[in-house]
Each structure stands twice: as structure tokens, then as C-alpha cells.
RODO-2510 file (C-alpha; in nm, 4 decimals, decimal comma):
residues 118
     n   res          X          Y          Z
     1     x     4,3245     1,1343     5,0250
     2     x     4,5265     1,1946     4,7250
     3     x     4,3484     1,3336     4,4070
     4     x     4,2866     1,1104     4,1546
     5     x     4,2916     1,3110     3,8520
     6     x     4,3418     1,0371     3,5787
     7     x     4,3056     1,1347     3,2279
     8     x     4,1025     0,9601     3,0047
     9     x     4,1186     0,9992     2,6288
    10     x     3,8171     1,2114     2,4904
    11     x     3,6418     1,0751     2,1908
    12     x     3,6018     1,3253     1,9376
    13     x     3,2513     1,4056     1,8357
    14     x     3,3365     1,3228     1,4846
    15     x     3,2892     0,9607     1,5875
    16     x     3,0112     0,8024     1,4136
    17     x     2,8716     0,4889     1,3781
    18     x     3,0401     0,2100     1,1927
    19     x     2,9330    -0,0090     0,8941
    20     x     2,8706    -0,3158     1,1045
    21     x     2,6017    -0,0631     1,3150
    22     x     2,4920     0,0694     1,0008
    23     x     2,4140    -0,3032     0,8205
    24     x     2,2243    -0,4166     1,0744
    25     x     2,0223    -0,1154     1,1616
    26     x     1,9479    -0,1383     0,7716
    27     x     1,8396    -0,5120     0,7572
    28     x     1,6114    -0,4653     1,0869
    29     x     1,4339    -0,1526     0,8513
    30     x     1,4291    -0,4051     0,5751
    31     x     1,2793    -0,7052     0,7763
    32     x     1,0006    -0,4258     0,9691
    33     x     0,9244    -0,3544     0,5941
    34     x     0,8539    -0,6511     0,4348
    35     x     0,6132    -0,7745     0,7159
    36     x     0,4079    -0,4678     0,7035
    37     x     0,4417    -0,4826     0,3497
    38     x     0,3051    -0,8327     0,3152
    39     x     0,0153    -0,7894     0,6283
    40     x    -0,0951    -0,4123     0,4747
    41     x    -0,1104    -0,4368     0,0856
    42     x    -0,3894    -0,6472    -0,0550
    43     x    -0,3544    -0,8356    -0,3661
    44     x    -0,5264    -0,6092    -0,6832
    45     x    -0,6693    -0,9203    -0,8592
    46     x    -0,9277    -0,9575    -0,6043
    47     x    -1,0390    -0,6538    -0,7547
    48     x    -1,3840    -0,4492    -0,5907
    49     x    -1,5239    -0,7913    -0,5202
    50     x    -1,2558    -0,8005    -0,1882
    51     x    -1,4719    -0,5212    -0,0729
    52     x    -1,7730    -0,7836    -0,0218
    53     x    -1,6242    -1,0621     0,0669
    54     x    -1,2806    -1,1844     0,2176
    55     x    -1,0208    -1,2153    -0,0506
    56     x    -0,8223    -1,5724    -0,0506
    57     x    -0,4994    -1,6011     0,1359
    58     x    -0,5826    -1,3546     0,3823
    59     x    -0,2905    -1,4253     0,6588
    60     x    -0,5788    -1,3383     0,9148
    61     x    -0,8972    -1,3883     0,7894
    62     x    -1,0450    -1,3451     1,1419
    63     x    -0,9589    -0,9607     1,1005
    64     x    -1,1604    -0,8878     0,8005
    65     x    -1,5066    -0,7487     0,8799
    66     x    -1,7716    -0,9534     0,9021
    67     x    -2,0689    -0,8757     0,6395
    68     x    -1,7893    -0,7342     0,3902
    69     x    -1,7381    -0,3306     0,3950
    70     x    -2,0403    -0,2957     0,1255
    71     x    -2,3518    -0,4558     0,0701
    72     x    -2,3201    -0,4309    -0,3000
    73     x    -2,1082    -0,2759    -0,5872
    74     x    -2,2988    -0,0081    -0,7524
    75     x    -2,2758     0,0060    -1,1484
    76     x    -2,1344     0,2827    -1,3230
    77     x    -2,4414     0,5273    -1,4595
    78     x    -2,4085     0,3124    -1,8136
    79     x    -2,5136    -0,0074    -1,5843
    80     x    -2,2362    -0,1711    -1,6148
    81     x    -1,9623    -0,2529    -1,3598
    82     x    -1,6737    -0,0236    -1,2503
    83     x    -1,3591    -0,1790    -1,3176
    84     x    -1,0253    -0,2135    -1,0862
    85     x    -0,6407    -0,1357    -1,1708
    86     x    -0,3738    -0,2249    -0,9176
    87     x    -0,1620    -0,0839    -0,9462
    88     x    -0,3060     0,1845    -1,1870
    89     x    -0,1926     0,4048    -1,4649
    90     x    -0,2912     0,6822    -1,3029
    91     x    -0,2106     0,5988    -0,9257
    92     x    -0,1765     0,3559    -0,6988
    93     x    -0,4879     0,2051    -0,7820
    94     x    -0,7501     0,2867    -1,0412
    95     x    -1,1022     0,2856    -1,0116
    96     x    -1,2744     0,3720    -1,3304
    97     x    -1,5752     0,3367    -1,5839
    98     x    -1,5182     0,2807    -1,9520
    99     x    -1,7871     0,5359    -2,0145
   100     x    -2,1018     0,5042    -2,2615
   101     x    -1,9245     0,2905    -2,5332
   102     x    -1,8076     0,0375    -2,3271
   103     x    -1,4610     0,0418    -2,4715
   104     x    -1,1432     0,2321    -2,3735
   105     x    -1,0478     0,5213    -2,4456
   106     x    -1,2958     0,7853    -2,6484
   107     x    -1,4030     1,1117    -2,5853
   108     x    -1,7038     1,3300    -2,4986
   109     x    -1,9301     1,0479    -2,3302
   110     x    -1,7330     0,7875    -2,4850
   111     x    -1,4236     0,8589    -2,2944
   112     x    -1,2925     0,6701    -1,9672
   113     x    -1,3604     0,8551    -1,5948
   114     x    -1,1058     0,7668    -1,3268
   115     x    -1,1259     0,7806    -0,9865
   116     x    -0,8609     0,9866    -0,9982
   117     x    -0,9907     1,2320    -1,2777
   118     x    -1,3031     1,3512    -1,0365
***
């Protein structure tokens, strides 16, 4: 039986992918991203209240928990209500209490406590 040593060209492992490979890789990240983005990120101007009760336009409202994940918002130690950033100036998200004046800003007792802050 004769030998059949044919040769075949080699491809050099410089080879890499090409821009065709590349865009569509890139557009399959971008697609994955903008569902999780839209199922995973709640809306901020349902504010703390979400936390009680299902926000509007939930794309599955089945999945939220049933009772709410608190029975009720507690106040902040001046007996009035926390309030809720999204996104915040300090984070993501801000949680925070306006302190004993009521108003922004201030210092001493006066002055605003973030969640972010503690």
C-alpha cells in the first residue's frame, strides 16, 4: 500500500477570528444584556413602597412574593418616612433620612444620613 503522505497547509496560530465572528458574538452579548437588564432592574419611582406591594408593569407579576418582602416601612427616628434615590448621588441607589429638620442638607442633627454613610 503506497504511503500517502499528502501535505496539507498548516494554519498559523496567528489566525484569529474575523470581524464577521467578532460582530455577531458582540450583538448576541448585547441582546443577553438587555433582557437581563430589562427582567433584573426595577424601576426607582416605585420607590420603598415596591417593597410592600408589587410595583406596576412587572413582566411577571406571578414571581413577586406574595405578602410583599415587609410588613411595613419603618419611619426614620424623626417619624417621618425614609426617602428613595434611584439611581442615587451617592450609589446606585440611596436610601436616606433628611434628619431632624426635615430639609436637606444641614449639619449636626440637621444633616442628611445615607444608607451609604452608615
Amino acid at each position: 500500500m503506497k504511503d500517502l503522505n499528502l501535505k496539507f497547509p498548516r494554519r498559523s496560530a496567528e489566525h484569529g477570528f474575523t470581524l464577521v465572528e467578532l460582530l455577531v458574538v458582540i450583538v448576541i452579548i448585547g441582546l443577553l444584556a438587555t433582557i437581563v437588564a430589562i427582567n433584573v432592574i426595577p424601576a426607582g419611582s416605585d420607590g420603598l413602597v415596591a417593597l410592600m406591594t408589587p410595583p406596576g408593569g412587572l413582566s411577571q407579576p406571578e414571581r413577586y412574593r406574595q405578602g410583599g418582602y415587609i410588613k411595613k416601612l419603618p419611619d426614620d427616628p424623626w417619624g417621618r418616612p425614609y426617602h428613595y434615590d434611584a439611581p442615587g448621588k451617592k450609589g446606585a441607589f440611596d436610601i436616606y433620612s433628611l434628619g431632624a429638620d426635615g430639609q436637606s442638607g444641614g449639619t449636626g442633627d440637621n444633616a442628611d444620613i445615607y444608607s451609604s454613610d452608615i
